[in-house]
C-alpha positions, 0 to 999 in steps of 0.5 A: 345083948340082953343088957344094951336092950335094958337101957332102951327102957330109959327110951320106953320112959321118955317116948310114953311121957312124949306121947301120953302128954301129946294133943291124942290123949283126948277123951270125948274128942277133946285133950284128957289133962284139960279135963282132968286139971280142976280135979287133979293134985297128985296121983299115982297110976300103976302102969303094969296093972293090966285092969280098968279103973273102977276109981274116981271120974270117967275121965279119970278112969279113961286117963289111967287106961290111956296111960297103961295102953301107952305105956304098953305100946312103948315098952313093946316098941323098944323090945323090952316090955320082958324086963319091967318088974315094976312102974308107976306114973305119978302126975302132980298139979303145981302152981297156977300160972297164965299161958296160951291155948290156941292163942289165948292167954289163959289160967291154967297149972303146971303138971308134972309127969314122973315116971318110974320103972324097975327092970328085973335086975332091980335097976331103977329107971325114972323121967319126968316131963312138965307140961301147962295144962288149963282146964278144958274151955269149949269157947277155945278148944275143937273137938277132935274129928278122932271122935267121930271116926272112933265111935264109928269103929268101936264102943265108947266115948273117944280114945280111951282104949288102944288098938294095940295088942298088949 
């Protein structure tokens, strides 16, 4: 039983790059990748450390915290954050390229998400997704009314922390 859960890890991986390059990673209402892309080349996030950031800008330090608070709800969602020793997100800027946002050709990159974990049968589990990010331009882009109703209910700028549990 124990190993037909390990190989849902495989799913954890896929849904947490599905649902950290989704339109709700926003910070301050508007797409966090957008905001990050003039900055960005290739990083690495540990995704087990369970401690804000206190590196690089505060959007970047809200993507990290997204990313583990995503990470966590996935691993926990297929029952098998118990076997993850080890994982690590890696986002890269590639080449610059033209592509649409909200309708609008626009100049913007290709970013790649890699990610890694590692059960405790050392078995390496590993996915990818590629997504085109252009940076943030407020002339084509609406601030997400998530904003409003979180800033309502708790402290801090967008959805930089989660409600789940971890």
């Amino acid at each position: 039983m124990a190993s037909i859960r390990r190989r849902a890890i495989a799913s954890a991986l896929h849904n947490f790059l599905g649902t950290l390059s989704s339109r709700y990673s926003d910070y301050d209402g508007y797409w966090i990748f957008g905001l990050l892309i003039s900055d960005l080349s290739c990083s690495t996030v540990d995704l087990l450390v369970d401690e804000p950031t206190t590196i690089g800008p505060e959007a970047w330090r809200a993507f990290v915290t997204i990313a583990r608070c995503r990470f966590a709800e996935q691993l926990q969602l297929n029952s098998v954050a118990r076997f993850v020793r080890r994982a690590a997100l890696d986002v890269k800027r590639g080449r610059l390229l033209s592509g649409t946002v909200n309708g609008h050709i626009s100049n913007g990159y290709d970013v790649t998400l890699s990610v890694e974990a590692v059960s405790d049968l050392a078995r390496v589990y590993r996915d990818h997704a590629s997504l085109f990010v252009a940076a943030h331009d407020p002339s084509l882009e609406s601030r997400s009314l998530r904003r409003k109703m979180d800033s309502l209910t708790r402290h801090g700028a967008g959805r930089a922390r989660s409600n789940s549990s971890t």
